[in-house]
N, C-alpha and C positions, 0 to 999 in steps of 0.2 A: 743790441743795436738794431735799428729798425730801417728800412729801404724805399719801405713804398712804391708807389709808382717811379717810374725811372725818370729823373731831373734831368736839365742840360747841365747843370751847375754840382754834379755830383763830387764828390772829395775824390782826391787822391789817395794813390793810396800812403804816400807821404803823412798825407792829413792822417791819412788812420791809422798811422802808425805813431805818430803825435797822442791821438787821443792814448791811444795803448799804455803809451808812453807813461802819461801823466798820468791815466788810472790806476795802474802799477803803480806807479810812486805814493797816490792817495791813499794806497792800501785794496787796492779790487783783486778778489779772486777770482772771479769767473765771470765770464761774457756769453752770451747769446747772440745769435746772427739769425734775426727774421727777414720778413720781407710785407708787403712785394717777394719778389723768391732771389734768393743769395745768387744762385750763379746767372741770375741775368746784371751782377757787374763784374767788369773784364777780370779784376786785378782780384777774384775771392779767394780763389787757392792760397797766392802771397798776403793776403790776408792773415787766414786763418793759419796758417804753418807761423807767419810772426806772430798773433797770438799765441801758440803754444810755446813757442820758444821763449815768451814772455812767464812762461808759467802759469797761464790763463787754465783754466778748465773750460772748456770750448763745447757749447752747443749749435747746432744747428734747427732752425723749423723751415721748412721745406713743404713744398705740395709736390714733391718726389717726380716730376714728370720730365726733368729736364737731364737728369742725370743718367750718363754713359757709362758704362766699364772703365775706363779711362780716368773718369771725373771720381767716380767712388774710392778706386784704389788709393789716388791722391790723397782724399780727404780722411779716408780711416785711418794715414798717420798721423792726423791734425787734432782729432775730434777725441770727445769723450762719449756725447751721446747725440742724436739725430730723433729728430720728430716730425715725425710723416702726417700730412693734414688731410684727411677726407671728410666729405661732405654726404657717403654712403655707405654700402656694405657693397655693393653689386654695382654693374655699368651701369644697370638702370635709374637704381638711385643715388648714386655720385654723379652721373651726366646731367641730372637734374639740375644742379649747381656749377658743378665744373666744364660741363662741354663732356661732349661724345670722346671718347678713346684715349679719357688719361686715366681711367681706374687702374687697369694693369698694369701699366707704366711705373705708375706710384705703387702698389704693392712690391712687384719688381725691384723697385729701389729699397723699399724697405725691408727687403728679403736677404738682399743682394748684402746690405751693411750688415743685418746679423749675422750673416756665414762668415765676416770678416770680422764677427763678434766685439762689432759696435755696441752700445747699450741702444737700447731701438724702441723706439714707440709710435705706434700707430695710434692717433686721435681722431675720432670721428665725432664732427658737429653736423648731428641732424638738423633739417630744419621740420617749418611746422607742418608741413608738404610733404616730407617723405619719414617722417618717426614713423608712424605707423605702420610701414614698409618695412622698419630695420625691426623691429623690438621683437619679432617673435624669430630672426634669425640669426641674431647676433651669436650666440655661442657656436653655430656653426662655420658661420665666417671665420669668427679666429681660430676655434680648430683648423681648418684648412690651412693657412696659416702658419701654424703651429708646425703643421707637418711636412712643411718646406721646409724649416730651421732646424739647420744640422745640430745648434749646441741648446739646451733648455736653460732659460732663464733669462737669455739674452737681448729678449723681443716683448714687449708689454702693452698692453690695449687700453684705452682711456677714452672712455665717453664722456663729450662735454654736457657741464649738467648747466650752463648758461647759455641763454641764447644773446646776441647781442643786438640792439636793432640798427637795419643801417639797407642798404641795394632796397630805399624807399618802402621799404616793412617796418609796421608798427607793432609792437608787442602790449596785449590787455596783461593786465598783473593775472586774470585769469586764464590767461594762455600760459603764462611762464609759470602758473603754480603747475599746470598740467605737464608741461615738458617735463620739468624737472623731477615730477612724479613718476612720467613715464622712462625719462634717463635713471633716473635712481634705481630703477626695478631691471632695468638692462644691465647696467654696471652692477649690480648684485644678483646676476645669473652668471656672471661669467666668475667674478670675484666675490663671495658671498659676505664675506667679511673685513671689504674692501671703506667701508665707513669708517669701521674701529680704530684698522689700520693706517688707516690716511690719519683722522683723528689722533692719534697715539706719535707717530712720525714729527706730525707737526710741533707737535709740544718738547720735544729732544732738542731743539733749538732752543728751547726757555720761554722767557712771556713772550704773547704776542699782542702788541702794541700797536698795529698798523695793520694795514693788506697791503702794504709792497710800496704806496705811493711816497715818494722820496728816492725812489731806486733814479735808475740813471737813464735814460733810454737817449740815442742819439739816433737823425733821422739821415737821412741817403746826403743830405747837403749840409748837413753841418750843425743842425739846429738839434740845442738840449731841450729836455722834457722829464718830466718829473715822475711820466708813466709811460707804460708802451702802446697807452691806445692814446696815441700823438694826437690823431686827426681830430680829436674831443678837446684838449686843452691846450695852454698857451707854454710859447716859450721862453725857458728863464735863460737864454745864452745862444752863442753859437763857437763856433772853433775858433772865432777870432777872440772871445770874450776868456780874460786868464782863467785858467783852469782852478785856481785855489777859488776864485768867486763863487763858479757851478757847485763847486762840492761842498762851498758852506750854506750857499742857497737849497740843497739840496739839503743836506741836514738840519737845518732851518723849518724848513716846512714837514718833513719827517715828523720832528719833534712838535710843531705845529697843529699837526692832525692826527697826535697819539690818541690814544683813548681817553687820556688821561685831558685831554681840553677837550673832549665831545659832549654835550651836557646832559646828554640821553645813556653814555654811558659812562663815565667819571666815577661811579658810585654803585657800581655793577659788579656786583660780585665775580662775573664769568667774565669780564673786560679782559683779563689776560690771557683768557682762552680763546675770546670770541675774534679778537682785534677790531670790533667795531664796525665789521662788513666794506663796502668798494666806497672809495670818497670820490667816487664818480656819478654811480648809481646811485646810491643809497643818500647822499648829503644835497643841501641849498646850494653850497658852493660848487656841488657838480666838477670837482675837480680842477676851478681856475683858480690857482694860486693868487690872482691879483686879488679877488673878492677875500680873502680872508684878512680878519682888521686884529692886529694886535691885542691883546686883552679882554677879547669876546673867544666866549666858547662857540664852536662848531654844531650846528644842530644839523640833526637827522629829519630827513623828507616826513620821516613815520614815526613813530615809539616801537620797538620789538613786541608781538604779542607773545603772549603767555606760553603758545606752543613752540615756540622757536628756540626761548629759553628753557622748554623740558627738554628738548634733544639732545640739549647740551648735557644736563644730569644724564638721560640716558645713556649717551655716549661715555660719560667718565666712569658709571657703572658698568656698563659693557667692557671696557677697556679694560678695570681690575677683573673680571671675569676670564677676556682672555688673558690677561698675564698667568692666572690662576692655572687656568686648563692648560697654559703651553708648559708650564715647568718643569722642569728636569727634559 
């Protein structure tokens, strides 16, 4: 569930206990609470505590700066796991993005929930202005880190390897191939075999068919969406619109933009590995559900080159390798 900037016309928390309501019934396991940032709305504690009493698995994403001793205590009997967003390693390069004096704030919070052995993650999205400031100190950041946290295992670091474009920045395909080259090489100093692993995780769930669009994402006012970068596509509903409509609309286009109607991957051998990449990014339809026509396949902006799909071999090679080495 998504926030945004703050509306006049925001829901109740009635309304959201509504949605809760019906998503339960539909059959939803778990929820997430972005933003905009959760506790700039009144009623979030009563929020999330009726989620969990719904039986929800309840996340949180947070820019950690707002949150008291007070607010945390609350919330570690609500929650499962919390996700702390920065934009650096240091004041210097987090205030680049965030403003002067919320770095410590936000580590603070996120320090604070793992000694209350939250599941906890800190994610840092560099931008192209301050990578080069992080990449050669990242394993000591999280060591530091690390040795604030009374219990091991509880707290996990995650560098974004995607940039998004958006605060009037435009991204060259040769900018994002270099990011991603330089987050890759960050994310495997600190976690070396953190590719295999993710790779291997993901497929424990079975094929993968999709990147997520079809999920649910609802915004501060009411309005459904088919992914959680709202502000990019259109909406299939709002709270007034019955609940059994969103959720067949929503599996509707799931099924829509499997792999299996993409016409670039249909006949790919990796298609159930790959899911096909973002139907935001990567597709014509750029993720507006209204542009997709009944009994036309989906095509991709590009054709996948050659090396994209050896990663994949390599990666499924790798994967039997570690199974191998981990055994017994």
């Amino acid at each position: 569930m998504f926030s945004g900037n703050k509306k006049g016309n925001e829901l109740s928390i009635n309304d959201w206990k509504k949605i809760i309501d019906n998503f339960k019934n539909a059959g939803g396991k778990s929820i997430t609470f972005t933003g905009g940032e959760v506790l700039m709305y009144e009623d979030w504690a009563k929020v999330i505590r009726y989620t969990k009493e719904q039986g929800f698995s309840v996340t949180i994403l947070s820019n950690g700066t707002l949150w008291n001793q007070e607010a945390i205590n609350e919330a570690t009997k609500y929650i499962d796991e919390i996700q702390i967003s920065l934009d650096g390693i240091s004041e210097k390069t987090n205030a680049m993005i965030r403003g002067a004096g919320n770095f410590d704030t936000a580590i603070q919070t996120a320090i604070s929930f793992a000694n209350q052995n939250v599941k906890t993650k800190i994610t840092t999205t560099p931008t192209m202005d301050n990578i080069h400031l992080i990449k050669d100190d990242y394993v000591n950041f999280s060591k530091k880190i690390l040795k604030r946290v009374e219990q091991k295992g509880v707290i996990h670091f995650k560098i974004a390897q995607k940039l998004l474009e958006g605060r009037e920045v435009k991204i060259t395909e040769s900018e994002m191939q270099e990011y991603q080259k330089i987050t890759d090489k960050i994310a495997k100093s600190l976690y070396p075999k953190y590719s295999v692993e993710n790779f291997m995780s993901n497929l424990l769930y079975g094929a993968i068919k999709n990147c997520g669009y079809g999920g649910l994402s609802v915004s501060s006012n009411g309005e459904f969406f088919l992914c959680n970068r709202v502000l990019e596509i259109e909406s299939i509903g709002n709270i007034d619109t019955p609940f059994s409509v969103i959720i067949n609309k929503a599996r509707h286009f799931y099924e829509m933009t499997c792999v299996d109607n993409v016409e670039e991957c249909n006949d790919c051998e990796l298609k159930y590995i790959c899911g096909g990449g973002c139907r935001i990014d990567e597709y014509k339809f750029a993720g507006i559900h209204t542009k997709i026509k009944v009994g036309e396949l989906l095509r991709k902006k590009k054709k996948c080159p050659p090396s994209f799909k050896q990663s994949y071999y390599d990666k499924m090679i790798q994967s039997i390798e570690f199974i191998y080495d981990n055994e017994g």
